[in-house]
C-alpha positions as CSV (number, residue, x, y, z in Angstrom):
1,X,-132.8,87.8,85.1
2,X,-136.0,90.1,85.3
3,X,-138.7,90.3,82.3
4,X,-137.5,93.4,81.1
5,X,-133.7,92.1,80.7
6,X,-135.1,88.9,78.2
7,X,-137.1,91.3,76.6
8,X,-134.0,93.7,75.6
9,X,-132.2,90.9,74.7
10,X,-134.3,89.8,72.4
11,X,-134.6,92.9,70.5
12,X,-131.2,92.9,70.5
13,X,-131.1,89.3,69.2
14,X,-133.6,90.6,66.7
15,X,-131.2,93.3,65.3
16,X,-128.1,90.9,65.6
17,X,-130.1,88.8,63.3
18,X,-129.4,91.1,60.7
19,X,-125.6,90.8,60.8
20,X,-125.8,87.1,60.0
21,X,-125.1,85.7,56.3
22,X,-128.2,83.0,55.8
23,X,-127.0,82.0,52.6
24,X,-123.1,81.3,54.1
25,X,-124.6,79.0,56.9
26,X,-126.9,77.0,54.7
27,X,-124.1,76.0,52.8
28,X,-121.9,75.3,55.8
29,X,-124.6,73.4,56.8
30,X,-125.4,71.2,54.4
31,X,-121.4,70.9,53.5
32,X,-120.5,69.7,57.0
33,X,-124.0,67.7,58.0
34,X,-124.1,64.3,57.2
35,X,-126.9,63.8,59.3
36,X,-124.7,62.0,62.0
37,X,-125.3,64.4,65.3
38,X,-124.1,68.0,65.8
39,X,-122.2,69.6,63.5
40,X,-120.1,73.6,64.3
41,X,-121.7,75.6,61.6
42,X,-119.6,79.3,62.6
43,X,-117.2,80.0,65.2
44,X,-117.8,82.6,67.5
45,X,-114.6,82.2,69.7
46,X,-111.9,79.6,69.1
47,X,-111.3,77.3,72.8
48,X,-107.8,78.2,73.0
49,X,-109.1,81.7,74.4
50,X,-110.1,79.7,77.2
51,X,-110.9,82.2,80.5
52,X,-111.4,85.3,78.1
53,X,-113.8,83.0,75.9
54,X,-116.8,84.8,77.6
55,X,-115.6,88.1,77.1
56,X,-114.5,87.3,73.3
57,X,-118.3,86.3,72.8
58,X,-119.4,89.1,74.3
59,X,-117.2,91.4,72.3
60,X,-119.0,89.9,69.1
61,X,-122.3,89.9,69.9
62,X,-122.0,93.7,71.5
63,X,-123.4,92.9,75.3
64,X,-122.1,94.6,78.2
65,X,-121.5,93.1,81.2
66,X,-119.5,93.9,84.3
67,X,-120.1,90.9,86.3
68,X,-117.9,88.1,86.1
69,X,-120.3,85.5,87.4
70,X,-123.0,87.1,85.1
71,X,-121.1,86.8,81.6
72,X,-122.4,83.4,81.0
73,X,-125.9,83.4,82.0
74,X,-126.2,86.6,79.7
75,X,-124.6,84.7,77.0
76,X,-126.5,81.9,77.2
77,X,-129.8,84.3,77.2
78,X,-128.8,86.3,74.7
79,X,-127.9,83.2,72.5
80,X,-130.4,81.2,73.1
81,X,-133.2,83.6,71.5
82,X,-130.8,84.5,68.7
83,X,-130.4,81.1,67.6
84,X,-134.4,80.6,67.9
85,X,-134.6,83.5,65.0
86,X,-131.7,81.8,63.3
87,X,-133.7,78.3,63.1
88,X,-136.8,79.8,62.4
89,X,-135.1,81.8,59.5
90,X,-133.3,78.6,58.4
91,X,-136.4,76.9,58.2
92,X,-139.2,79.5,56.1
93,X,-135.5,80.0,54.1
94,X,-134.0,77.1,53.3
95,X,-136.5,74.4,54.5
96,X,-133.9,72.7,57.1
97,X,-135.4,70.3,59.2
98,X,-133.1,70.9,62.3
99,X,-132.8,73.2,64.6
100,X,-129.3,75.6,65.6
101,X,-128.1,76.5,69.1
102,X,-124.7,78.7,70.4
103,X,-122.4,76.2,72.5
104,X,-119.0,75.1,72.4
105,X,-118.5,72.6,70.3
106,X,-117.2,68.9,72.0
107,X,-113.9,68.1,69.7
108,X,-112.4,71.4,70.4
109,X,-114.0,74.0,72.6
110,X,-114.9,76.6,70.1
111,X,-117.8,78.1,70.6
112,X,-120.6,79.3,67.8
113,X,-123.2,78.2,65.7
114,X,-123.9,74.6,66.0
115,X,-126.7,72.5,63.5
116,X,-128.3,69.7,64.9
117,X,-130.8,67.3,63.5
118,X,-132.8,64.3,64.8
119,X,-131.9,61.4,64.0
120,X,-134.1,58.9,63.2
């Protein structure tokens, strides 16, 4: 993926941002954390949608892309700065200690918004 790809996607990450509800996933945060490993904070796309999962996500997050063998690694681009903002948000915000990433969550497949925090 070139320079000027990461760099679009982060503007776009930056303009997502605004489409996100801080104060709904602090709550679901500190409702569902326990402090005992990762915890599925928002769903993007349930994992029954299994093969059309990628285009589901990208559907919601606006991204076009024709390549099947790209969808992913877009996803994963595109997520991984957005959930950067999120945590840094979270964190000035609410003063979490944690940080959030976008993967599919273990128990059932869905993918979205996950919390984690160490563990000590």
């Amino acid at each position: 993926m070139t320079t000027s790809t990461k760099d679009s996607l982060r503007e776009k990450a930056l303009k997502e941002l605004k489409n996100w509800d801080f104060d709904v996933i602090y709550q679901n945060t500190i409702s569902f954390s326990e402090g005992e490993g990762d915890v599925l904070v928002d769903v993007i796309s349930e994992g029954w949608m299994g093969i059309y999962q990628a285009d589901e996500i990208l559907e919601v997050f606006d991204l076009d892309v024709e390549e099947e063998e790209e969808k992913w690694d877009v996803i994963d681009d595109f997520s991984s700065c957005l959930s950067e903002l999120i945590t840094q948000v979270m964190r000035e915000k609410y003063g979490v200690e944690g940080f959030y990433y976008f993967s599919s969550f273990s128990d059932s497949g869905d993918y979205g918004l996950i919390y984690s925090e160490e563990v000590e």
